[in-house]
Structure formats: C-alpha cells, structure tokens
C-alpha positions as CSV (number, residue, x, y, z in Angstrom):
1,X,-44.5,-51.6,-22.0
2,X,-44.0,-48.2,-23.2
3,X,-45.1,-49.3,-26.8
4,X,-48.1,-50.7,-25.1
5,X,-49.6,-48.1,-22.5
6,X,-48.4,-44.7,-24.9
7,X,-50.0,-45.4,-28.3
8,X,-53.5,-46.3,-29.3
9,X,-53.6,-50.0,-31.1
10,X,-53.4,-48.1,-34.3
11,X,-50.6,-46.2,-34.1
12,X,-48.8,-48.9,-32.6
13,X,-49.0,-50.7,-35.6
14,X,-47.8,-47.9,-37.6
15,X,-44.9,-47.7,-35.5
16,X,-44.1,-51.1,-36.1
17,X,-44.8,-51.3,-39.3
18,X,-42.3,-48.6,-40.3
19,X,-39.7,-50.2,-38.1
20,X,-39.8,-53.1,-40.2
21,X,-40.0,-51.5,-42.9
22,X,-37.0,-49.7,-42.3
23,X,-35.1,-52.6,-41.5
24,X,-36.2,-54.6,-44.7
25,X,-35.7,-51.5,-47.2
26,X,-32.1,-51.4,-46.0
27,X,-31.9,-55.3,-46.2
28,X,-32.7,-55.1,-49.7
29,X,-30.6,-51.9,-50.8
30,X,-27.2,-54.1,-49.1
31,X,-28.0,-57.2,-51.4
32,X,-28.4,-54.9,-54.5
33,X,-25.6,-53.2,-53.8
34,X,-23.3,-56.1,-53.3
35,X,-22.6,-55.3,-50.0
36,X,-20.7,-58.4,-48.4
37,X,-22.6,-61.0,-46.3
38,X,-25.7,-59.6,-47.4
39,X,-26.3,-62.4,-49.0
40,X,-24.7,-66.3,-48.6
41,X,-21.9,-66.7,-50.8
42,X,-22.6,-70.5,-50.8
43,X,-26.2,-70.5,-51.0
44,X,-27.5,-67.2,-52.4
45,X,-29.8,-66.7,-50.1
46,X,-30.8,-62.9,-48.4
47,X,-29.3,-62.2,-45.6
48,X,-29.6,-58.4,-46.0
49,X,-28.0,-56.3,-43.0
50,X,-28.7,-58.7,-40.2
51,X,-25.3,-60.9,-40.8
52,X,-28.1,-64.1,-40.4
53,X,-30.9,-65.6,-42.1
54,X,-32.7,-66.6,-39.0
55,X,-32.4,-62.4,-37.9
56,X,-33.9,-61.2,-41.0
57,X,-36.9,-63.6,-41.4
58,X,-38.2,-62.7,-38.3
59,X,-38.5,-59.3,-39.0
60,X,-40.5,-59.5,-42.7
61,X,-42.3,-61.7,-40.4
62,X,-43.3,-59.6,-38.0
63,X,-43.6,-56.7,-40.7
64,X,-46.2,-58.9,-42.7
65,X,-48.0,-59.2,-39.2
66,X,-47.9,-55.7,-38.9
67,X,-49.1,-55.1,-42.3
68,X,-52.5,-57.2,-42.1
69,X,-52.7,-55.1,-38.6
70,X,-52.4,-52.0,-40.2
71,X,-55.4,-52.9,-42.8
72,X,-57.7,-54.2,-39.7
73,X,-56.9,-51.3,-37.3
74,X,-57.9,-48.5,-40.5
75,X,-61.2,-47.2,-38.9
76,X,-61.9,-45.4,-42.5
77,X,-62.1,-46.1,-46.0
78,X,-62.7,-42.7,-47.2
79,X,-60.0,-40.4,-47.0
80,X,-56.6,-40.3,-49.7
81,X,-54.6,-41.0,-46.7
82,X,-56.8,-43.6,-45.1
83,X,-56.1,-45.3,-48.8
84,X,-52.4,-44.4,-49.0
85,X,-52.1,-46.4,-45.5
86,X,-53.7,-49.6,-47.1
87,X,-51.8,-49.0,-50.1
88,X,-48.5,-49.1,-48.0
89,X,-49.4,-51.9,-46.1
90,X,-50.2,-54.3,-49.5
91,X,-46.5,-52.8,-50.4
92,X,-45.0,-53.6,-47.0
93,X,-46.9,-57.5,-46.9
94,X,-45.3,-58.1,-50.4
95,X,-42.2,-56.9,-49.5
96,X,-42.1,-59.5,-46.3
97,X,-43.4,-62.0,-48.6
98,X,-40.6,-61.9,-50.6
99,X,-38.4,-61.5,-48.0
100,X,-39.2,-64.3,-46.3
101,X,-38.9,-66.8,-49.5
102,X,-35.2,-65.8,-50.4
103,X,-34.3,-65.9,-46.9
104,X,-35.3,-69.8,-46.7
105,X,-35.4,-69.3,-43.5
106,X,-37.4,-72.6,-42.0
107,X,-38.3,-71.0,-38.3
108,X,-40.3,-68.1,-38.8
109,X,-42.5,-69.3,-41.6
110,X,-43.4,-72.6,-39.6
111,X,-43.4,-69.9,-36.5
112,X,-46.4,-68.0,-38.8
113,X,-47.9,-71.5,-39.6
114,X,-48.4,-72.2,-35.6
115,X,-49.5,-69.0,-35.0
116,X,-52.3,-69.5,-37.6
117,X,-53.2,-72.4,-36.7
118,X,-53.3,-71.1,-32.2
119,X,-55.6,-67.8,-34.3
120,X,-58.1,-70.5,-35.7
121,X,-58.3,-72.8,-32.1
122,X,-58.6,-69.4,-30.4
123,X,-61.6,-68.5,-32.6
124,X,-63.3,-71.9,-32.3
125,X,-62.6,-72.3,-28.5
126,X,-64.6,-68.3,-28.2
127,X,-67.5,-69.8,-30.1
128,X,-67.6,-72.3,-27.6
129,X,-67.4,-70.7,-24.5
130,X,-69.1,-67.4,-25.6
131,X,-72.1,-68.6,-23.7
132,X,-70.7,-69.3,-20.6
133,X,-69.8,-67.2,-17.5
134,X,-66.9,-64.3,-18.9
135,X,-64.0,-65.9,-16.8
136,X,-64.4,-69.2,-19.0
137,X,-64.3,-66.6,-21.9
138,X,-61.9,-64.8,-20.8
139,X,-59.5,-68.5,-20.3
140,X,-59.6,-69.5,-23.9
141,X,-56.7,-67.5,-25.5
142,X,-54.1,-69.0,-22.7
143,X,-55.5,-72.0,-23.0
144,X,-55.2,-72.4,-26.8
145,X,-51.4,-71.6,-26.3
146,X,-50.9,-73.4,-23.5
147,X,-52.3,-76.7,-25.8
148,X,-49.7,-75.7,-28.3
149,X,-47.1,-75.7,-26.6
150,X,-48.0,-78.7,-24.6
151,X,-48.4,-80.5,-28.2
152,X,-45.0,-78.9,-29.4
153,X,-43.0,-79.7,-27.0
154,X,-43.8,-83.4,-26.6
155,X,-43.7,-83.6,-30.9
156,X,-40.3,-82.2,-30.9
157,X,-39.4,-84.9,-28.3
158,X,-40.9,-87.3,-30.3
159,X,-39.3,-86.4,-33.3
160,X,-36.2,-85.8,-31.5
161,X,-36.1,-89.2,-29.7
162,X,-36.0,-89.6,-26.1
163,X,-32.7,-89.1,-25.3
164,X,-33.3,-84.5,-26.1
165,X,-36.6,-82.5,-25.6
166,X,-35.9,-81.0,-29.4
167,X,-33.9,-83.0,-31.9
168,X,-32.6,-82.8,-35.9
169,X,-36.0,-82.1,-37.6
170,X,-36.2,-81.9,-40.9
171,X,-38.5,-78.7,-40.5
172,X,-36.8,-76.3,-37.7
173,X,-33.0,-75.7,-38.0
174,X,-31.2,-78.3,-36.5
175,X,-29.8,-77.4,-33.4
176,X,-29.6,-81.0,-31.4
177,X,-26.4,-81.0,-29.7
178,X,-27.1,-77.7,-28.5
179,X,-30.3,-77.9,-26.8
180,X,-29.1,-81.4,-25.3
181,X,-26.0,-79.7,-23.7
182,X,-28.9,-76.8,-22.5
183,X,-31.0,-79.2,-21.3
184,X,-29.0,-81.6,-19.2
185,X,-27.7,-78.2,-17.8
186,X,-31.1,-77.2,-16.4
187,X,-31.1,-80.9,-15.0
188,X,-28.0,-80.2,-13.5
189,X,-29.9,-77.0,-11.5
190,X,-33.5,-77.5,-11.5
191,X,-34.8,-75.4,-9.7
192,X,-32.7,-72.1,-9.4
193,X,-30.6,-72.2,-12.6
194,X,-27.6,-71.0,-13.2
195,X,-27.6,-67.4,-13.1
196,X,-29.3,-64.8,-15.7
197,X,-27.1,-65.5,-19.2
198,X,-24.3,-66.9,-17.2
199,X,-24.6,-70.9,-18.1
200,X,-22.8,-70.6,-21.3
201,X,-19.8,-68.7,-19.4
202,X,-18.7,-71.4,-16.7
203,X,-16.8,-73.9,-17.2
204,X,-18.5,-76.4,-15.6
205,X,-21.6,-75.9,-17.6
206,X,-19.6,-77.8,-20.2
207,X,-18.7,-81.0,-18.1
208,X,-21.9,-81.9,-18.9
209,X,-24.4,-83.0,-21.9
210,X,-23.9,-83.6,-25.3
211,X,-20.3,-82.0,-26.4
212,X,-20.6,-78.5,-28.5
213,X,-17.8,-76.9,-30.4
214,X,-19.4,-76.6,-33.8
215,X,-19.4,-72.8,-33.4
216,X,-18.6,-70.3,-30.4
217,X,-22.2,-69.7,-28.7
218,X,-23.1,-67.7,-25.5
219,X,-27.3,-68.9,-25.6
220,X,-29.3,-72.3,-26.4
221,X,-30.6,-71.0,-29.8
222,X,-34.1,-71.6,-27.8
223,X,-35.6,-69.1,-25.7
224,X,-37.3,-71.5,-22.9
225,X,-33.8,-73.4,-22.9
226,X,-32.1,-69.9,-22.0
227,X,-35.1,-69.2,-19.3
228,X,-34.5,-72.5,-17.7
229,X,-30.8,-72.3,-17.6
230,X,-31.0,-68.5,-16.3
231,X,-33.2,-69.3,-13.7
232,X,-35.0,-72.7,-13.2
233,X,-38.4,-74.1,-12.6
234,X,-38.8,-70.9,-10.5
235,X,-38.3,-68.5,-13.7
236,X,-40.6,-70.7,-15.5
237,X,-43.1,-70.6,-13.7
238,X,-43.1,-67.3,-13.3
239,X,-42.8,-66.4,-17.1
240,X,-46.3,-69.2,-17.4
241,X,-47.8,-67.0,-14.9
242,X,-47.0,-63.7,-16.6
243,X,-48.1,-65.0,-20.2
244,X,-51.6,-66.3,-18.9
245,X,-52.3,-63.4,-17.5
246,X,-51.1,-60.9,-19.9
247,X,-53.0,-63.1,-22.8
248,X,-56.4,-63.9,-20.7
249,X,-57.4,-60.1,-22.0
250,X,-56.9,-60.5,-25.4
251,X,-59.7,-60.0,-27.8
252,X,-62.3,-59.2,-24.4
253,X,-60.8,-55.6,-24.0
254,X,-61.5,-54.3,-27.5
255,X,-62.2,-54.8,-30.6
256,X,-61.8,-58.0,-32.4
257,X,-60.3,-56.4,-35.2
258,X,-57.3,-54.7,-32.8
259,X,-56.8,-58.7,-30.8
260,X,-56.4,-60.3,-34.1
261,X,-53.1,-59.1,-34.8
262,X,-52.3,-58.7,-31.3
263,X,-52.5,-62.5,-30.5
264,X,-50.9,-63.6,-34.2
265,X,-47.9,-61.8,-33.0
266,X,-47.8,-62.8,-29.4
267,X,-48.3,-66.5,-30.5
268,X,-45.8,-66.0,-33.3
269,X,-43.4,-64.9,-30.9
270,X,-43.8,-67.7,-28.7
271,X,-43.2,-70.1,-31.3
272,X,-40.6,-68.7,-32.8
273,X,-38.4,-68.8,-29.6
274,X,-38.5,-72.8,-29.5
275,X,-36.2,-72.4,-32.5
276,X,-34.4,-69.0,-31.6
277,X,-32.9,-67.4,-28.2
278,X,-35.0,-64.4,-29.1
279,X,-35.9,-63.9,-24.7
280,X,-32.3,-63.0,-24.3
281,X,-30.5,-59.5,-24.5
282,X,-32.4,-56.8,-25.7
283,X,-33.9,-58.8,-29.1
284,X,-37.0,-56.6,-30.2
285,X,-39.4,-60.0,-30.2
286,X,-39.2,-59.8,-26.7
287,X,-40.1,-56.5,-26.4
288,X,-42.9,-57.2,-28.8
289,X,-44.3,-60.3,-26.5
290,X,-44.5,-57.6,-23.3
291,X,-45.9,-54.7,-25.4
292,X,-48.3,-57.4,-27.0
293,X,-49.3,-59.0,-23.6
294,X,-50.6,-55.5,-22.4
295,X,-51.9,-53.9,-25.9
296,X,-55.4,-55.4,-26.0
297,X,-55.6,-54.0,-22.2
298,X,-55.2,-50.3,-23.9
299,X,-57.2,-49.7,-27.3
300,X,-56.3,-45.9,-26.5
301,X,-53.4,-43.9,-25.7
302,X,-52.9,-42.5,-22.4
303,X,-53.6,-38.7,-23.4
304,X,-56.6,-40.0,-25.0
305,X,-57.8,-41.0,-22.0
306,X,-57.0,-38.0,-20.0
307,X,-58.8,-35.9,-22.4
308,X,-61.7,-38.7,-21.8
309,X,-61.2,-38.1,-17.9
C-alpha cells in the first residue's frame, strides 16, 4: 500500500525493477562463484541465492514484468537518460529471460503464459463493452480473472481426478498429496478455518487426508489452500471481494500504457499462487498483489498531488 499511494506509476516500476535486479545480479554472481546450493548439484540448474528454484523464478519473472513496464511508463524518448532507462530495461528483460530458462522452473513461466493470455481476454472483453454504460466497463478486468480461475480450478481437478482439486500435472510441480491433505482439512472446517498459519502445526490436522511426510512443510505450497485453511469460506470470500474491487479500476484510472503492466503482474500473481504459498508470511508477491490492486487508482504520487491541490 505504501508502494502504491507514495510513488507515481513510473517510479514504482523503477523501484521494482531495481529490486529485482538486485536480487538476480547477486543470484548470478553466487552461481559463478561456486557458491554452494546456488545451483542443483543433481540437476545443474540456477538456484542463485534463493536456496529454491521455485523462489528465484518468480523474481526474473516479475523483473521481466517490470522491465516491459519500465519501457511503457517512459513518457520521453529524447533525453540520454530517458535512453539509458530503456537501455537498462532490454538488459534487465534479458537477464530474467535467462534466468528463468536455467531455473527450469515450470510455475512461473506457465504463471506468465496465464497472465498473457487474462491480458488478451481483458483487451477483447474492453472492446466489447466500451460502448456500454462505464460500470459494465469498469467489470471486465474482474471478470476476465474471475473466468480464469473458474476454468483453472475445475482443469486442475480434471487433470487431477476427482478424488483432489489439483493433482500430478505434468505442467505445474507436483504437489498432490499435499494439496489433498490441505484440502480435506478445509473440509474438516469449512467455514471458519483453522486459525491464520496454524493448520500445519496441530496435530490433528494430520489425522486427516492424504498422508505427507515427503519433506517437513508448515503451508500447502498453494496460496488459496493456505487462505482456506487459515480462515474458511469466510476469508475467501472476503479476499474475492477485495480482488474485484481492487481490480474493477484497472486500466479506467489512467493510462493504458501504466494498467498494462499493472494487471500482467496482478494476474501473474494470482496464478502463480495456485502452484506456490506465495499469500503467506511476508513473501514480496503478496505485497505486490495489494500495491498492484491500488496502483492504477494513483498515476501520481501523493506530493504530486498536493502540489496539484
């Protein structure tokens, strides 16, 4: 929120974009170094300083993101600096892209393909309704994602087989057992949950489900898995409420050019937590999903607008 309602669209970008880049840079100086676990010792694929695969694809993700932002968001074409800043962000997209093919890291790429893919339903479904009253307008981003997710979760199901609501794909990492166990635990406490993060530290949570003990785990490894444990129906309803609000702005309150990347990372985000607990804790996707829900609601910084005042 502070990300959101402090920085103009612009500089937000640049913020993130050099967070990434951060991140990445010192990713890549581990693995050539030699640095251990920075890359797998079976495999060979990068790790880099995030211990995980599945942490450090989701951050050249999000940096490429950031990097086609940062190109969209440059007002001028002009200037050495407005150049150097375009220049920066072709380096920063083709350091992600690289990134993300040694990782081999399955969910953030797909997560990118779905995102893509909720951009280009979002555009058509504008054309469609940009004749009609501005509420219908105003509906189409929520209900774009609201489709996909619909169609998700009923195609993991159906690839998963009845018996689980996501099962051992051969495109997400498998994590069948897992999300059984998390979902016959919601079952077990439909409607209130079992406390904020607490599910995976009572005992009786595993009396129940699919047995676990492939590796010690505190979370699902899917972020509406961990909302429905934590707190039920009620919290997910309430998280639905606060997503198609937040998103029924988006692309309306500015410029098309500042909602692009704006609902390609809130969509990314979303997608990548059927395949990730990335709503627990303090993971920095989360806080990118609130800061992107409110962004498109302020193109200008709040001093900006003072000064406008």
């Amino acid at each position: 929120m502070y990300l959101a309602v402090s920085f103009s669209t612009r500089t937000f970008w640049r913020i993130l974009s050099a967070a990434m880049a951060l991140g990445l840079l010192s990713s890549v100086w581990a693995i050539v170094r030699g640095w251990e676990l920075s890359t797998s010792v079976e495999e060979g694929y990068w790790i880099g300083i995030y211990f995980n695969r599945n942490s450090l694809a989701p951050v050249a993700a999000v940096a490429l993101l950031a990097s086609i932002a940062m190109v969209l968001t440059q007002t001028s074409w002009k200037t050495w600096a407005s150049r150097a800043i375009v220049l920066m962000a072709v380096l920063l997209a083709a350091l992600s892209g690289v990134t993300l093919w040694q990782a081999e890291s399955r969910t953030s790429p797909l997560a990118l393909g779905i995102a893509v893919g909720s951009f280009g339903g979002w555009l058509l479904l504008r054309l469609v309704f940009s004749r009609g009253p501005k509420q219908l307008q105003q509906a189409a981003a929520p209900l774009v994602i609201a489709t996909v997710a619909i169609v998700l979760f009923f195609s993991l199901r159906l690839v998963g087989g009845s018996a689980s609501v996501s099962g051992e794909t051969a495109t997400f990492n498998s994590r069948g057992a897992l999300w059984s166990l998390s979902w016959t635990g919601f079952l077990e406490k439909p409607f209130h949950g079992w406390g904020w993060m607490s599910a995976w530290h009572t005992p009786q949570f595993f009396k129940q489900g699919t047995w676990w003990a492939v590796f010690d785990t505190t979370w699902s490894h899917n972020g509406y898995h961990d909302l429905l444990l934590g707190g039920g129906a009620l919290a997910a309803v309430l998280f639905a409420v606060v997503i198609w609000l937040g998103i029924q702005g988006t692309g309306l309150d500015g410029p098309l050019r500042e909602a692009v990347p704006t609902f390609l990372i809130i969509a990314f985000v979303l997608a990548a937590a059927t395949q990730e607990s990335f709503f627990i804790g303090t993971h920095f996707l989360w806080a990118l999903l609130v800061a992107g829900i409110l962004l498109p609601r302020h193109p200008t910084s709040v001093r900006q607008r003072e000064l406008v005042d």
